[in-house]
C-alpha positions as CSV (number, residue, x, y, z in Angstrom):
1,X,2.4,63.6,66.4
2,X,5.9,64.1,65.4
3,X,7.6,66.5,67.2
4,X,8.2,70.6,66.2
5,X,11.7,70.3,64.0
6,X,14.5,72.5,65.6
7,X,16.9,71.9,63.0
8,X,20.0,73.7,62.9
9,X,22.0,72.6,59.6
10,X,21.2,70.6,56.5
11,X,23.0,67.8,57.8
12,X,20.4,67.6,60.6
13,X,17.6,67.0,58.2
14,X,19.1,64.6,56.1
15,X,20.1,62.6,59.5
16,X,15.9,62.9,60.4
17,X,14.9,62.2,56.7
18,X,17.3,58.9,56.9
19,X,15.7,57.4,60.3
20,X,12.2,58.4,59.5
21,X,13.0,56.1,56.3
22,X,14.7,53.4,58.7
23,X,11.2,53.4,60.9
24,X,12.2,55.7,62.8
25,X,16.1,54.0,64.4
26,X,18.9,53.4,63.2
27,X,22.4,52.6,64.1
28,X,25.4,55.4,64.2
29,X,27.3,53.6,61.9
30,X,24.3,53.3,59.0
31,X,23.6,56.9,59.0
32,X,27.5,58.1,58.4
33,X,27.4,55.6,55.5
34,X,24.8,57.1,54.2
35,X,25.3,60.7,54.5
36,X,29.1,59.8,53.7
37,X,30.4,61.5,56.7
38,X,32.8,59.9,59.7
39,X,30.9,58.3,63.2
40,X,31.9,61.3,65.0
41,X,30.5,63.8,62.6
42,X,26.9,62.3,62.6
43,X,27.3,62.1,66.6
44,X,27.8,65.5,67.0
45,X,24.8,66.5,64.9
46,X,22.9,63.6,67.2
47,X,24.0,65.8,70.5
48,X,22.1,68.6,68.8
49,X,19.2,66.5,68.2
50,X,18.8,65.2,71.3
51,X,19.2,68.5,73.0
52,X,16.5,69.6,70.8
53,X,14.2,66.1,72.1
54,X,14.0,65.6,68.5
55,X,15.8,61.9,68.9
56,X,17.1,59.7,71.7
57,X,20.7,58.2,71.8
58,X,21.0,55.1,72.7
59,X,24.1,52.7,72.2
60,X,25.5,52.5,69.1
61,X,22.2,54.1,67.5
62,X,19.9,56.6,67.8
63,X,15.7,56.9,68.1
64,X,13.3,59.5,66.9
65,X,11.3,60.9,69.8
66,X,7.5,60.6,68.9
67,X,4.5,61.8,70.9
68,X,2.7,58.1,71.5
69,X,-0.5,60.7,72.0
70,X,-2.9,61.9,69.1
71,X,-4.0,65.4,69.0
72,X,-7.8,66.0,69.5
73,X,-10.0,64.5,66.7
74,X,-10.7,68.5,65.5
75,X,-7.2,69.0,65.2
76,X,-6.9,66.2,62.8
77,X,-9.3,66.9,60.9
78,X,-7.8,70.3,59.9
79,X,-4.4,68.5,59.6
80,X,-3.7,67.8,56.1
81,X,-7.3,68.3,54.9
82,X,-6.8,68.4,51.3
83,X,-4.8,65.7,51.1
84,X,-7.6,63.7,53.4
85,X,-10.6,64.8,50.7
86,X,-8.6,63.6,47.6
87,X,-8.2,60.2,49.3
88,X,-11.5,60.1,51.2
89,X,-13.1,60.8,47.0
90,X,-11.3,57.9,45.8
91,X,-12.0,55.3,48.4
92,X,-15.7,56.5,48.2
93,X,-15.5,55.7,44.5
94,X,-15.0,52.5,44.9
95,X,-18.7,52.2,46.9
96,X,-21.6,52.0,45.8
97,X,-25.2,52.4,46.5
98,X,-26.4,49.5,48.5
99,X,-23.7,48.1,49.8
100,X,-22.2,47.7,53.0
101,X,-19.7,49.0,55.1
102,X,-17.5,49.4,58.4
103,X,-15.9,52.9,59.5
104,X,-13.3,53.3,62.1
105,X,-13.0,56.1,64.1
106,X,-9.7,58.1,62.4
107,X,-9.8,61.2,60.8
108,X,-9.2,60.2,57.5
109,X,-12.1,57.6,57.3
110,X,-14.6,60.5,58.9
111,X,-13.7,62.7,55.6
112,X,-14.7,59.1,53.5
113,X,-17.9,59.1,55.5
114,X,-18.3,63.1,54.3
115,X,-17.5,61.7,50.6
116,X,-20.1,58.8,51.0
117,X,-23.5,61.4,52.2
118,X,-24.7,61.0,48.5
119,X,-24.9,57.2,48.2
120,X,-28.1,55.5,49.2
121,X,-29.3,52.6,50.8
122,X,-25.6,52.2,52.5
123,X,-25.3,49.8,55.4
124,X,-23.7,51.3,57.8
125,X,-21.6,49.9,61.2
126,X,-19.1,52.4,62.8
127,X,-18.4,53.0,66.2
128,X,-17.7,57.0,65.8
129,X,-20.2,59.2,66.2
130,X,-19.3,61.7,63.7
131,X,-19.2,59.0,61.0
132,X,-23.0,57.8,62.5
133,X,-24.5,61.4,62.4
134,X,-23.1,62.0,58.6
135,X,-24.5,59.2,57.3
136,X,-27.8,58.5,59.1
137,X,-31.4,59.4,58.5
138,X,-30.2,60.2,54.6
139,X,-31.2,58.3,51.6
140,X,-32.5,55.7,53.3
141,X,-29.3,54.4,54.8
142,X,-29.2,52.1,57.9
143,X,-26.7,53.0,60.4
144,X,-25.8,51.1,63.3
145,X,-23.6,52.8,66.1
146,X,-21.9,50.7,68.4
147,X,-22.7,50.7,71.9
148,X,-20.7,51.8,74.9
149,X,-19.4,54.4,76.0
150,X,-18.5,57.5,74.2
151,X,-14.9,58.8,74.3
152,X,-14.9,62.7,75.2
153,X,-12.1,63.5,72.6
154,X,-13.2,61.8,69.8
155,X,-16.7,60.9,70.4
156,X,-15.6,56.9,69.7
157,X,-17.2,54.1,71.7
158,X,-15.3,50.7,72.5
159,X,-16.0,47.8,75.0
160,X,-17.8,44.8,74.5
161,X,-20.7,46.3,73.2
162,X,-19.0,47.6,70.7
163,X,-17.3,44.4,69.7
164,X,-20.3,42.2,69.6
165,X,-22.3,44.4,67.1
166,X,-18.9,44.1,65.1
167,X,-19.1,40.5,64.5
168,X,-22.5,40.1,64.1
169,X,-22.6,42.3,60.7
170,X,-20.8,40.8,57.8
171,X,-19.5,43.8,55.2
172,X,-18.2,44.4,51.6
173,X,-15.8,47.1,52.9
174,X,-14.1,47.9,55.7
175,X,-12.3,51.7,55.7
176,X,-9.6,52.1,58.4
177,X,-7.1,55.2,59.4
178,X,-3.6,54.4,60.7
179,X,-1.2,56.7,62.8
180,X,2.0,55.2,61.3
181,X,3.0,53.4,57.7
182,X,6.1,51.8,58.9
183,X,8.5,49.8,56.9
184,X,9.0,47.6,59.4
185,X,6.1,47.0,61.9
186,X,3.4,47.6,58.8
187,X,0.3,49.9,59.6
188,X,0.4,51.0,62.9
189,X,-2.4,52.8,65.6
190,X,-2.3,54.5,68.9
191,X,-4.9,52.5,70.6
192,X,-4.8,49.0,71.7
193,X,-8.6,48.5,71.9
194,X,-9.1,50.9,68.0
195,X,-6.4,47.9,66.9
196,X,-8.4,45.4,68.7
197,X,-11.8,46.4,67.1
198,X,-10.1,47.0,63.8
199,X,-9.0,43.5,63.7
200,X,-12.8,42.3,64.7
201,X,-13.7,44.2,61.8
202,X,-11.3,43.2,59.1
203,X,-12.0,39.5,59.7
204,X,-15.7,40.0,58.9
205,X,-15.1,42.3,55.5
206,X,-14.7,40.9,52.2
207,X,-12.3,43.7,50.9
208,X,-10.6,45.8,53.7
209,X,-8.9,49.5,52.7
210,X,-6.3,51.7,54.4
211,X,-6.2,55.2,54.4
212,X,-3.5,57.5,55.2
213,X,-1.6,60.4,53.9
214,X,2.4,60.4,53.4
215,X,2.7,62.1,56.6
216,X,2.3,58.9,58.0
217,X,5.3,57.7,56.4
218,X,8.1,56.1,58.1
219,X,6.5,57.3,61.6
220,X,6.0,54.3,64.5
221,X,2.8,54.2,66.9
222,X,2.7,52.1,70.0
223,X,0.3,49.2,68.5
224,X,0.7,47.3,64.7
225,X,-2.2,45.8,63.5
226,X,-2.1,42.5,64.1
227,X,-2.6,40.7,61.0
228,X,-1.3,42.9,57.9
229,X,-2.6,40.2,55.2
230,X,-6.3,41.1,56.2
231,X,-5.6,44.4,54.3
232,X,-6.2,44.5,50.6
233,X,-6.1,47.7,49.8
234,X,-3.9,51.0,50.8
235,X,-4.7,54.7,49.7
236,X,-2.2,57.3,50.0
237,X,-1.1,60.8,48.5
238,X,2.5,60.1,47.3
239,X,4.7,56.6,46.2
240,X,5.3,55.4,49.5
241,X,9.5,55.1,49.8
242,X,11.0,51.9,48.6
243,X,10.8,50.2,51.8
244,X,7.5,50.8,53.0
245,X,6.6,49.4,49.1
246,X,8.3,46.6,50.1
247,X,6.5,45.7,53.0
248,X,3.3,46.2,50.9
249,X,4.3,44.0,48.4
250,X,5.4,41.2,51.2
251,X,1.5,41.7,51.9
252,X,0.0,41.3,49.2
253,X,-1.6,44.8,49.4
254,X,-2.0,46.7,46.6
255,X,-1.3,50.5,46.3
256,X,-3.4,53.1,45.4
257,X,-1.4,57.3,44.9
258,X,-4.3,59.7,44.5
259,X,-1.7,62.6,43.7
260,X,-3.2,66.4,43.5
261,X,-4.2,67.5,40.4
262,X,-1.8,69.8,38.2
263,X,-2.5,73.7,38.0
């Protein structure tokens, strides 16, 4: 999560809005070219920032502070929710009855699994729990729940049960949430094993989907997945900004904007 903005001046925001679109650092120098303002101006305003633990400093640069934690799976499911449901409509539109599919764990993909309770005859493999209770015993889907151990926060199970069922089903789709859409280090996850499984997944799907809302946007989590050309296709709420379209278009990934609808 990013952390609560204690702004003080316009300038402050501009300076957050310009290393958010750097991935999150940047050097001193960049952002008073940018903002068109001298080194020691943009320093000063860093000094409030950091005072704040809105950013680091660090020589010649400065980082944005992030919180390498999530918040509780019920917090993120009431975090942007509207935003989730538009996108979660769209990807479920794209699957149809019969087929097959894999569903991580994230918040985003359990709103997809909400959108998908009235196809039939789905194949399911997930390792969440939420996603397994949505769609089982319903329309004669089949629903397989990776084994394990089941995490207390977000009811997800990982560990090498988990990862054998994985790549012993062969998918149409896989749907996966990120924590970050960084221009730089791609889609990006706060788990090493949820990246690990992910990966697992992706290489057994024919056609492999991305989730996220703009919040994500410019914001870094400790672990990129590993291999960004397994990803086909990316769902979001807004343009992404010119550099994170770049890094989509270096992978071959095309973009989907499922914008709300006009009054």
């Amino acid at each position: 999560m990013q952390p609560v903005s204690k702004t003080t001046n316009q300038r402050e925001e501009e300076i957050l809005r310009e290393i958010r679109l750097s991935g999150g650092s940047c050097r001193v120098s960049y952002l008073a070219n940018q903002l068109s303002v001298s080194n020691e101006t943009i320093r000063r305003n860093i000094k409030s920032l950091e005072d704040n633990a809105i950013v680091r400093k660090v020589h010649g640069g400065v980082h944005l502070i992030d919180d390498v934690n999530e918040a509780p799976f019920h917090n993120r499911m009431d975090t942007h929710a509207s935003a989730k449901q538009r996108l979660a409509f769209a990807v479920a539109e794209t699957i149809g009855d019969g087929d097959s599919i894999f569903l991580d764990i994230g918040s985003t993909t359990a709103y997809v699994a909400l959108a998908l309770k009235s196809r039939q005859n789905l194949l399911v493999i997930t390792n969440s729990l939420f996603v397994a209770q949505t769609l089982a015993t319903r329309n004669n889907n089949r629903v397989f729940l990776a084994g394990g151990e089941l995490r207390a926060d977000d009811g997800a199970a990982f560990g090498p049960e988990a990862f054998d069922l994985v790549r012993r089903f062969h998918v149409q789709f896989a749907v996966f949430s990120v924590g970050a859409v960084n221009a730089n280090f791609g889609f990006m996850l706060h788990d090493l094993a949820e990246a690990n499984l992910a990966h697992e997944a992706a290489k057994n799907s024919q056609v492999c989907i991305v989730v996220a809302d703009s919040e994500k946007f410019g914001k870094r989590a400790p672990v990129s997945i590993r291999n960004m050309k397994q990803i086909d296709l990316f769902y979001t709420d807004q343009r992404p900004p010119e550099a994170i379209d770049q890094m989509l278009q270096n992978n071959d990934i095309e973009t989907f904007v499922v914008s709300a609808q006009p009054d």
